[in-house]
N, C-alpha and C positions, 0 to 999 in steps of 0.2 A: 857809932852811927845813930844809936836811938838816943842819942843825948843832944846830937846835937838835930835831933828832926825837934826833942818835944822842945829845944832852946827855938825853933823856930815858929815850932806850934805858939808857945809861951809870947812872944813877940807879931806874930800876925793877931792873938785872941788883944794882946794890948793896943795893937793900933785899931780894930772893931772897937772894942770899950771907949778907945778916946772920940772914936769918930760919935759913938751913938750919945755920947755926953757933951760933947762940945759944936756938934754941926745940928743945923737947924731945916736942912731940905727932908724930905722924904724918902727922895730917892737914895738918898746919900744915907741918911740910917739906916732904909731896907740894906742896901748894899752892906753897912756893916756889920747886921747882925750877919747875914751871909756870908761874910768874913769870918767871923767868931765861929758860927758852925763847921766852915771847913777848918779852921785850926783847931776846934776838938776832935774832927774826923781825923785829923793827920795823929793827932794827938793816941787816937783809939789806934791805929795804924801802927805806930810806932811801940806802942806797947803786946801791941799782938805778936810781933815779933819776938817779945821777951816768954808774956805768958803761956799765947794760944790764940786760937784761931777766936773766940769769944770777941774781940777786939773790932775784928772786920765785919763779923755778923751785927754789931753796933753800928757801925758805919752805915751798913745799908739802912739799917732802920732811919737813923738819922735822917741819909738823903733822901729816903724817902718823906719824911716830915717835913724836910726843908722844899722840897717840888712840890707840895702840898702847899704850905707855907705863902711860897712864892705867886703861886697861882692868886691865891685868897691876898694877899697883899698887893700885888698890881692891879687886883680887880678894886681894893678900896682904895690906890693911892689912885687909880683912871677917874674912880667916881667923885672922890673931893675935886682933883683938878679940875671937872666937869662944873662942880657945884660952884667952888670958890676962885677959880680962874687962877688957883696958884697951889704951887702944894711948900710953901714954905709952912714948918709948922705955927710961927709965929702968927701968923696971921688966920690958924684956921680955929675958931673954937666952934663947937660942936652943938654947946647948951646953950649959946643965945636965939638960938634960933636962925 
């Protein structure tokens, strides 16, 4: 059972990685780091069951970072969209003014 949660921890953190390297919206990166966090939660999860309870007490910490995280993140993706009328990151640069 724990082989095959961290084979799918291992496979949800790969498709976050390809999403935050090959997609270009905002939302869609936010979304896959969010991705990538819960497949190391599942990840901490799966191995707590081997070691100890140490695993889950990660987790929370975790999601508590990531609702942190998320807050601070849609407040800056709301505020580009506000500024630049798109949240593609192509089109948003920061330093030209």
């Amino acid at each position: 059972m724990v082989q095959l949660s961290l084979i799918l921890s291992a496979i949800l953190f790969s498709i976050g990685v390809a999403g935050v390297v090959f997609r270009r919206n905002a939302i869609v990166l936010f979304m896959c780091v969010e991705l990538m966090l819960n497949a190391v939660n599942l990840a901490f999860v799966a191995f707590s069951r081997v070691v100890g309870i140490e695993g889950q007490v990660f987790v929370f910490f975790v999601m508590t970072v990531a609702a942190a995280e998320a807050a601070v993140g849609l407040a800056i993706i709301i505020a580009l969209f506000r500024h630049r009328q798109t949240v593609n990151l192509q089109n948003i640069n920061l330093l030209k003014g």
